[in-house]
LUMROTOR-717964 format. One line per field, with one value per residue (C-alpha): residue in one letter; chain; x, y, z. Coordinates in steps of 0.1 Angstrom, whole numbers. Each point is the difference from the previous one (the first is absolute). Last residue first. Example, Ala and Ser with C-alpha at 12.3 -4.5 7.8 and 13.67 -1.06 7.14 Angstrom:
2
lumba	[S,A]
mivex	[A,A]
X	[137,-14]
Y	[-11,-34]
Z	[71,7]
This chain:
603
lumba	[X,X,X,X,X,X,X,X,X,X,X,X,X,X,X,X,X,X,X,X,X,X,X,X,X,X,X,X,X,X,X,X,X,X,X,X,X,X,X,X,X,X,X,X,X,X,X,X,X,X,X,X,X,X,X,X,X,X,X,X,X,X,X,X,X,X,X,X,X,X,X,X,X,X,X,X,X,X,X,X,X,X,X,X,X,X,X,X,X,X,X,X,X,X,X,X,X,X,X,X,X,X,X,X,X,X,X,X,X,X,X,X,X,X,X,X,X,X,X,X,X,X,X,X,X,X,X,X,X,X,X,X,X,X,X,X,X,X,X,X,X,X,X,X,X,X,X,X,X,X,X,X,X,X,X,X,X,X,X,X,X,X,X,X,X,X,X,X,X,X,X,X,X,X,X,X,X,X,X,X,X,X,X,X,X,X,X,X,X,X,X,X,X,X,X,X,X,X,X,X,X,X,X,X,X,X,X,X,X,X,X,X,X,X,X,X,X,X,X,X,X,X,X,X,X,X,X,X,X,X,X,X,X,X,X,X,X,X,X,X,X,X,X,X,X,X,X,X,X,X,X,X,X,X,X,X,X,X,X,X,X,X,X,X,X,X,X,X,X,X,X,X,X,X,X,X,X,X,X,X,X,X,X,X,X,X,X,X,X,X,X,X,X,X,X,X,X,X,X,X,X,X,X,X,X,X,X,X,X,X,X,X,X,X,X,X,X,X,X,X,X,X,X,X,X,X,X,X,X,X,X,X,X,X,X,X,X,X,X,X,X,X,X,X,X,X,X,X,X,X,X,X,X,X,X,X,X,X,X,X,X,X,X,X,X,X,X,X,X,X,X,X,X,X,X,X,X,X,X,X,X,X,X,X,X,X,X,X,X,X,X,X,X,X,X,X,X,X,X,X,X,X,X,X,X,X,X,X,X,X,X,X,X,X,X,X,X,X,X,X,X,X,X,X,X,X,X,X,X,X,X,X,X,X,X,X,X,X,X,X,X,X,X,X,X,X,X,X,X,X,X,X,X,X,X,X,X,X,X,X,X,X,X,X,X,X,X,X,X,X,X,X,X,X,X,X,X,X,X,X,X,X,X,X,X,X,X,X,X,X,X,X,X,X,X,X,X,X,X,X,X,X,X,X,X,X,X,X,X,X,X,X,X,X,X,X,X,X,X,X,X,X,X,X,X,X,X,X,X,X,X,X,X,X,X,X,X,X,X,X,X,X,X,X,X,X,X,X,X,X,X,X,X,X,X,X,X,X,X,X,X,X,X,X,X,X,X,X,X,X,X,X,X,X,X,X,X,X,X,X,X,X,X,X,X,X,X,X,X,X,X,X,X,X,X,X,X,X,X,X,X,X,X]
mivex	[A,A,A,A,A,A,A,A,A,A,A,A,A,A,A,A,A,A,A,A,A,A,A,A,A,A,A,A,A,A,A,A,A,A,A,A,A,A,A,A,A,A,A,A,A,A,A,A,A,A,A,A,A,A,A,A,A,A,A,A,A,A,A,A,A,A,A,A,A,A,A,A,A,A,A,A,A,A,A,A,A,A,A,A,A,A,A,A,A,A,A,A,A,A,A,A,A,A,A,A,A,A,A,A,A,A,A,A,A,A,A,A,A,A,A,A,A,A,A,A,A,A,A,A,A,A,A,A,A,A,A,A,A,A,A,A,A,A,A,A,A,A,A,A,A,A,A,A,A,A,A,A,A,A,A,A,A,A,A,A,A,A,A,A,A,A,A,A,A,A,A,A,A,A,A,A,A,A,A,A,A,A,A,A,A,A,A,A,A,A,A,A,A,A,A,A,A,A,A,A,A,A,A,A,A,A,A,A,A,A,A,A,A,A,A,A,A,A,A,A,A,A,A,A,A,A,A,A,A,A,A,A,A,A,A,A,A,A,A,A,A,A,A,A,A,A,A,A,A,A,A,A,A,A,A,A,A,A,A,A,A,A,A,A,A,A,A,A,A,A,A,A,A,A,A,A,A,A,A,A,A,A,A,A,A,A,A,A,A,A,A,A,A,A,A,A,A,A,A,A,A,A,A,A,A,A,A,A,A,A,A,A,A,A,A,A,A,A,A,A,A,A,A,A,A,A,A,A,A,A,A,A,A,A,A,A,A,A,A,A,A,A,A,A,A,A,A,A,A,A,A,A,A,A,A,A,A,A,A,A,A,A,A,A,A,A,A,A,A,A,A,A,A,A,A,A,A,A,A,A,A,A,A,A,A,A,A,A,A,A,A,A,A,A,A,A,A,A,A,A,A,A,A,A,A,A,A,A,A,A,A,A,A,A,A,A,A,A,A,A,A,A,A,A,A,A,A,A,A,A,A,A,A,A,A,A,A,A,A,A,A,A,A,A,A,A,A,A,A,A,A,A,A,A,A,A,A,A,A,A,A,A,A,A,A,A,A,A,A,A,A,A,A,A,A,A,A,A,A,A,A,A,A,A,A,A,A,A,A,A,A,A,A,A,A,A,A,A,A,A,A,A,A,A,A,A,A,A,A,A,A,A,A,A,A,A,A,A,A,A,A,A,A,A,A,A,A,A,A,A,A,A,A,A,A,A,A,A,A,A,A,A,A,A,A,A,A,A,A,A,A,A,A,A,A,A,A,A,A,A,A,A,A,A,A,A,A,A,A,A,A,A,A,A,A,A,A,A,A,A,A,A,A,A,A,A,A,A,A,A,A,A,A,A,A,A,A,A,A,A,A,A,A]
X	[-819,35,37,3,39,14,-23,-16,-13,29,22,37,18,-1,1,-12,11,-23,25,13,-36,-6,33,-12,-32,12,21,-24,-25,38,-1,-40,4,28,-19,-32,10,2,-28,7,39,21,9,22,-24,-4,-3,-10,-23,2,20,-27,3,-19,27,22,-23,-15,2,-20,1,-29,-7,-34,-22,-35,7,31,-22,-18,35,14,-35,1,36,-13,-23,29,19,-24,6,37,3,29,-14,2,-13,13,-24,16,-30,10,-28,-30,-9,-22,-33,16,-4,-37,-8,26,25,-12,16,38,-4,11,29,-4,29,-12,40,11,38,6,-36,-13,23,3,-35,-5,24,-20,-27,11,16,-34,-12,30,-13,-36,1,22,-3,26,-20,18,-9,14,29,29,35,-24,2,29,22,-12,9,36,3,-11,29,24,-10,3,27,-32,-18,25,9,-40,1,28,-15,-30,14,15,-34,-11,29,-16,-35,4,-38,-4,-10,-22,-21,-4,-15,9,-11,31,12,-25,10,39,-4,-27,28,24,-27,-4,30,9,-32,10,36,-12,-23,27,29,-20,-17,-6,10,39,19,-8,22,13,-24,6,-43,-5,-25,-22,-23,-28,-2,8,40,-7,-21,17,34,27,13,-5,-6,-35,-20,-24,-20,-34,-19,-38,-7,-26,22,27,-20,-9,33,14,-23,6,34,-2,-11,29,28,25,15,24,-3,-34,-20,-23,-16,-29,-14,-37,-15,-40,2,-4,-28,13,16,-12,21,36,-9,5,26,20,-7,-11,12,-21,16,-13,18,13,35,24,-27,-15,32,11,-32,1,37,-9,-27,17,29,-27,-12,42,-1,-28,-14,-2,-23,6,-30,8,-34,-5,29,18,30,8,-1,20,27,1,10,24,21,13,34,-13,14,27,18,4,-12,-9,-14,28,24,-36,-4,35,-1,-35,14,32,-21,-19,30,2,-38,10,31,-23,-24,26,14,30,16,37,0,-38,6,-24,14,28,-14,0,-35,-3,-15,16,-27,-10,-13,-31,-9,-34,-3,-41,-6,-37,3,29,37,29,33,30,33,34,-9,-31,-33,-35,-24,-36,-21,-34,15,36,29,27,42,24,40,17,7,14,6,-31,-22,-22,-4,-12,-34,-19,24,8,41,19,33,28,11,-34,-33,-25,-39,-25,-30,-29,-34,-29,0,35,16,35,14,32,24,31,-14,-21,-14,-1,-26,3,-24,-1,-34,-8,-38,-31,-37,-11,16,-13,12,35,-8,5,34,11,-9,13,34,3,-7,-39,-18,-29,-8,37,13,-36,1,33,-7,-31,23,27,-33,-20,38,-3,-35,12,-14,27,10,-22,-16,-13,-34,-19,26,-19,-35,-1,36,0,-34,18,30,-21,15,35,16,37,37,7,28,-2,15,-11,13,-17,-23,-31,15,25,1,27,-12,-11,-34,12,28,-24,-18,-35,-17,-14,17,30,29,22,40,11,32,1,25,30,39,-5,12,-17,29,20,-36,-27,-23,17,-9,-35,0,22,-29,-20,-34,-11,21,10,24,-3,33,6,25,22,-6,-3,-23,-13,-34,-5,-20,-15,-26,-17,6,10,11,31,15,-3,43,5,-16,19,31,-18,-7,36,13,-25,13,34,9,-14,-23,-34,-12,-32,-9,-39,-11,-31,-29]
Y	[-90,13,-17,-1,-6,20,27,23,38,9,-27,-6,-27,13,42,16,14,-9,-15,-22,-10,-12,-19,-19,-6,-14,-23,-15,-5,-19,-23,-10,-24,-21,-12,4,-31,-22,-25,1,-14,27,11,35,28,25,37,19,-21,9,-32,-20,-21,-28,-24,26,12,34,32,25,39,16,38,2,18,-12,-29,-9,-6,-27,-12,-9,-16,-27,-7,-3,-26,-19,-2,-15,-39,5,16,25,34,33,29,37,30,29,27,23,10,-10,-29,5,-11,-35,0,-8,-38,-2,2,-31,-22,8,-3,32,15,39,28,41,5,7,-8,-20,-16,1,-17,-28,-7,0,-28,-15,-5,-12,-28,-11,10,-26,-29,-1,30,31,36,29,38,29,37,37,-8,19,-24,-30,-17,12,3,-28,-21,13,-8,-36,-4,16,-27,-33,-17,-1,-18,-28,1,-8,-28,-17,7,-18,-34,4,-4,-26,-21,7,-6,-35,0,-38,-11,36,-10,-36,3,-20,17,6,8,30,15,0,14,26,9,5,20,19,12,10,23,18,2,16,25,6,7,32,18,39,11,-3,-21,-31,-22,-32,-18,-37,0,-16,-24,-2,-21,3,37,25,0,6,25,16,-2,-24,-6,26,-4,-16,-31,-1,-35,-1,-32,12,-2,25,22,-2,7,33,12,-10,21,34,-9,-1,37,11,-14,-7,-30,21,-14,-12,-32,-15,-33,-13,-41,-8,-29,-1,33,34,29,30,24,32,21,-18,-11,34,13,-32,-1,-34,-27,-37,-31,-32,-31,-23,-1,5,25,17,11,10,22,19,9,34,10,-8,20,26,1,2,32,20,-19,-39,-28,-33,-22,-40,-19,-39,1,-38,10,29,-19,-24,22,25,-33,-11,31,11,-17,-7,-27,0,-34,19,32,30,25,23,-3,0,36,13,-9,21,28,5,5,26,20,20,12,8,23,17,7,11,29,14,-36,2,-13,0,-8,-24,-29,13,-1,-35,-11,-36,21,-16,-12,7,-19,12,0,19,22,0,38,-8,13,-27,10,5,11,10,6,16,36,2,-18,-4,-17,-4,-29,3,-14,-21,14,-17,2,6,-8,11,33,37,1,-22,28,12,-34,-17,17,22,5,4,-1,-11,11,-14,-27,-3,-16,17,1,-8,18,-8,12,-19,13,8,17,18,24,10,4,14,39,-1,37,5,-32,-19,-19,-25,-12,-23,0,-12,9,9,18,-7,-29,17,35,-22,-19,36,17,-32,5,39,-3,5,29,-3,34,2,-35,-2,38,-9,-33,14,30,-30,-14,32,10,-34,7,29,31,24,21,-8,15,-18,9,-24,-28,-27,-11,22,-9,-38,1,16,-21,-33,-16,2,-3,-11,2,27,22,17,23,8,30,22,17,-11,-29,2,-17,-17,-3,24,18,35,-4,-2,-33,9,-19,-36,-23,14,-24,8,-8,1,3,-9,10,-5,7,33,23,35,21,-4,7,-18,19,-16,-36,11,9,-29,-23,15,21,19,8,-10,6,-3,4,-7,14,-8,-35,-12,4,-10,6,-5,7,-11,8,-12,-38,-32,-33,1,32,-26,0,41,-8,-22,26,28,-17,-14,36,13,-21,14,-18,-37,-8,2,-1,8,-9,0,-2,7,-21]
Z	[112,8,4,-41,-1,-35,4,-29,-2,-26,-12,16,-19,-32,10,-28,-35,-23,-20,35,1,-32,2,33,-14,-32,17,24,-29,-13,32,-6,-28,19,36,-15,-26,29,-13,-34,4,-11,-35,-3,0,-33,4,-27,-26,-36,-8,18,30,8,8,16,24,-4,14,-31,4,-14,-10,2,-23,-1,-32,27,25,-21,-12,32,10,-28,10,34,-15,-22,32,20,-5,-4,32,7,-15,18,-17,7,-9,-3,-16,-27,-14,29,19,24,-13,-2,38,-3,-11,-30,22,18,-25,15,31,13,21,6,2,4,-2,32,-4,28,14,-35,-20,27,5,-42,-3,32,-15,-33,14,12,-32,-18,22,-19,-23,-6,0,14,0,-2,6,8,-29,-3,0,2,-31,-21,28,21,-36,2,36,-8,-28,23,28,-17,19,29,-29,-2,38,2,-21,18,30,-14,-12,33,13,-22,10,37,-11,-18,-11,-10,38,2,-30,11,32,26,31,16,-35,-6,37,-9,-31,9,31,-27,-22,29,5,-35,5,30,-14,-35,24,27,-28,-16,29,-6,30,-5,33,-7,25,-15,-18,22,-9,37,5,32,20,26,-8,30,-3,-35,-5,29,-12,13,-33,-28,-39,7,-5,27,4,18,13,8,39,-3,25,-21,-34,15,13,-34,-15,20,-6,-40,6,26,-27,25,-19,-21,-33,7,-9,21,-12,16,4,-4,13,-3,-25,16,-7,-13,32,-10,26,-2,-37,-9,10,-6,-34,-12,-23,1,-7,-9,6,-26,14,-31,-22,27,14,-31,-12,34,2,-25,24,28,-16,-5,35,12,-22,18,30,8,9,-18,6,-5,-5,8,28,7,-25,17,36,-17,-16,31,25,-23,4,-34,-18,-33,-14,-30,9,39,10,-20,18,11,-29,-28,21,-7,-32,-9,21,-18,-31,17,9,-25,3,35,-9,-20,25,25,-23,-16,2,6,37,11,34,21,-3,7,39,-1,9,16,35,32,26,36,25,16,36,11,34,10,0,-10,-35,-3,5,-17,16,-19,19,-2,-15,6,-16,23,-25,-2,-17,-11,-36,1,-3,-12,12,-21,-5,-30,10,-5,-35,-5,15,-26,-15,30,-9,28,23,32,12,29,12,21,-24,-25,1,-25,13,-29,-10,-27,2,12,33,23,25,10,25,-1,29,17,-9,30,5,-40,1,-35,-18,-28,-13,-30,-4,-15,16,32,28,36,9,-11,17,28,-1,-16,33,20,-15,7,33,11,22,-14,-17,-8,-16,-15,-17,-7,-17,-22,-12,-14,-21,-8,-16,-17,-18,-20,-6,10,30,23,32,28,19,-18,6,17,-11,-35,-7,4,-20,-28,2,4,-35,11,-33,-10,8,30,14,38,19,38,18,-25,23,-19,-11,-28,-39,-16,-31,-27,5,6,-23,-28,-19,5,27,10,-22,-19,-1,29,1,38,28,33,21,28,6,-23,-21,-20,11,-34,-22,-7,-27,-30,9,3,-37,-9,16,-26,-1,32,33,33,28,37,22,38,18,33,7,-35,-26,-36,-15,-37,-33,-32,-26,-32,9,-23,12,-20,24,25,-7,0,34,12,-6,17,31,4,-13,28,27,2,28,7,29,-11,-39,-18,-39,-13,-30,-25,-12]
């Protein structure tokens, strides 16, 4: 859930470091720091709070042919300089920077470090203390230390050491949390999203888990826990580094909700083949189409755009689905169908959760398909098929184009499975004219944004509470309306169907209460109408998104007409809006929320 950025071979290190970190910024972290040195000096800086913080402590002589650099997202430890990344052995000759848990720490410390002494509480200075104590007591180089504390060490991690007595090399392994090795002319880089070093390279190499990596300046060699040597080609990342600039946006997240329509016509480009067909791997469609229950497994917004997919996919291919959170399926496993098939969705495709899953289902021989914003990721290098959501990197937390791509995505592949098998709901659904039926839409409420501010003003400028309400699809919807509110502008936010308020969470509402109704479906409206009015008897102040046919003159926000089964994609882009504006009143940081992650790398 944080970054990591090292370099050998290149001057001036540290503005390498410093720059790819400013770019994993997105990824969240409460801390940062670096270590850069040369032959003469050697320089370790670090502090609390924002890159711009550490930034500000490197001064002219903090430079550098060599470093590693980190962004640390609370997990063992305070967030203070003594617990930032990198952290020193015991003598500080070795420096080390680390992405996720070693679960062992404790028994790693009781059976060979009780005569250390630490200077903060974190798991990864018991980790680079564990490698001297081995590298000393036993008389082992530097590589064969880490090779060791390595079949030692439990858990999830992203290492990258350095040994001040051989300032030619870095040392690099990896568990269940992402790293990649950057190829460039006379340098290589380490790095834990291609992102923070696209100004240096294009070219990467993978990293696969229990593997340990030698990088210096003019080679990269991987090998196996065993020391067997492993060959890997490398391969060019599709991300532009523009792509990644916010131009004149003040923030990512709006830039994102922008973009949204682009998304939905980029992805009818890539999957529509020829006399409107969908252009998706034959293989997937069949195996798809042979499962009797689909299970989508996902965390946070990718499990409501499962959510919101479910009703579509059930409707053009006539097989059930089940929605679960990864977190919790991956310890209460429920029990299987005869031939089920999984869906992972994740923006990133590193979610640590949905892995545990797909680690599962692999070695129960289920057929698994990721469908994930990022090619080559581990999700989706280690599922038996993949779809990529062509989103364009999401930089802002709170994830606004990965949820209507995740979702436009699978109503192509519902499309595509519901015609294999001949059923007449997906042969009249033309989902790629429908989709630009839906860009259209979305440009439509995007054009809208002054009218949506104005209702954030009146709505959510002061309140402590809101609660979004819907039925059927619309709940869905309403879920993650009240996700986004609450993880940027941390308004108490909750997503309800809307006739269960009467069962409890009615007691809640008090003079003055938002309470934002969703209505798209004909057959529920008149209920949720019901529902708006018995909240409004207790007070609430309502806000009404409805679609055009069953709007009202009263009503707020009305939605250009879609076809029913994609009406997700449209009604949730203004309960993007209205999060976005309630935040910017509030006055915090859009793209940055407190506490959260943009890349979930921890259980």
């Amino acid at each position: 859930m944080c970054g990591i950025v090292g370099i050998v071979g290149k001057n001036q290190a540290e503005r390498v470091i410093l720059n790819g970190l400013h770019r994993l910024e997105y990824r969240g972290y409460d801390s940062a720091g670096l270590f850069v040195a040369d032959e003469s000096h050697h320089h370790l800086v670090k502090s609390p709070g924002r890159i711009k913080n550490l930034e500000d402590k490197v001064t002219a002589e903090v430079t550098g042919n060599i470093g590693i650099g980190h962004t640390r997202w609370a997990t063992h430890g305070e967030p203070t300089e003594e617990n930032a990344h990198p952290h020193t052995s015991q003598s500080g000759q070795l420096v080390l920077v680390h992405n996720g848990v070693i679960e062992n720490f404790e028994e790693i410390q009781q059976n060979y470090l009780s005569e250390h002494t630490f200077l903060g509480q974190t798991d990864t200075e018991i980790a680079v203390h564990l490698v001297e104590e081995l590298k000393v007591k036993e008389n082992l180089s530097t590589k064969e230390a880490f090779r060791k504390a390595l079949s030692i060490i439990k858990g999830s991690y992203a290492f990258g050491l350095i040994d001040l007595t051989d300032l030619q090399t870095i040392y690099v392994a990896k568990n269940k949390s992402p790293l990649l090795i950057g190829l460039g002319d006379g340098f290589n880089v380490i790095c834990s999203d291609a992102l923070a070093v696209l100004d240096q390279t294009d070219t990467f190499v993978e990293i696969e888990d229990g593997e340990m990596v030698t990088v210096t300046a003019d080679s990269v060699v991987i090998e196996k826990q065993d020391g067997q040597v492993v060959t890997r080609d490398s391969f060019k990342t599709q991300v532009d580094l523009t792509d990644i600039e916010k131009g004149t946006y003040p923030f990512y997240m709006l830039k994102e909700i922008d973009e949204q329509p682009t998304v939905m016509r980029r992805l009818v480009q890539e999957y529509q083949g020829d006399n409107h067909q969908v252009n998706i791997d034959p293989a997937l469609v069949a195996e798809f189409a042979q499962s009797d229950r689909i299970y989508i497994v996902a965390c946070g917004t990718s499990n409501n755009a499962g959510w919101s997919a479910k009703t579509l996919i059930e409707k053009l291919t006539n097989i059930p689905v089940e929605v679960h959170l990864s977190s919790e399926f991956a310890y209460d496993m429920p029990l299987l169908s005869a031939k089920p098939f999984f869906i992972y969705l994740s923006q990133s495709g590193e979610t640590a959760d949905s892995r545990q899953v797909l680690v599962t289902t692999n070695k129960l021989g289920h057929p698994a398909l990721t469908i994930t914003n990022v090619a080559g990721s581990t999700l989706s290098r280690e599922a038996k098929h993949t779809l990529l959501l062509y989103a364009g990197p999401e930089i802002a937390v709170a994830s606004t184009k990965a949820y209507t791509g995740q979702i436009a995505v699978m109503s192509i592949l519902a499309k595509a499975v519901g015609e294999y098998k001949q059923i007449q709901a997906a042969k009249e659904f033309d989902v790629f004219h429908e989709l630009s039926i839906v860009a259209s839409a979305m440009d439509s409420l995007i054009n809208d944004k002054q009218h949506i501010k104005d209702l954030a003003d009146e709505f959510l400028a002061t309140t402590r509470n809101a609660f979004y309400i819907g039925r059927s699809n619309d709940y869905y919807v309403s879920m993650e309306a009240a996700l986004k509110l609450k993880e940027i502008s941390y308004v108490q936010a909750e997503g309800f169907a809307a006739g269960e308020l009467k069962h409890g969470t009615i007691a809640l509402i008090e003079e003055g209460t938002p309470v934002m109704a969703i209505i798209t479906e004909e057959v529920t409206g008149s209920h949720t109408r019901g529902n708006i009015k018995e909240v409004e008897s207790r007070g609430a102040k309502t806000l009404v998104i409805v679609t055009e046919k069953l709007a009202k003159p009263t009503d707020q926000i009305v939605l250009p007409t879609v076809h029913p089964l994609l009406s997700s994609l449209v009604s949730v882009v203004p309960t993007q809006l209205l999060a976005y504006n309630a935040t910017i009143q509030r006055g915090y940081d859009v793209d940055k929320p407190r506490n959260l992650a943009k890349s979930v790398t921890v259980e």
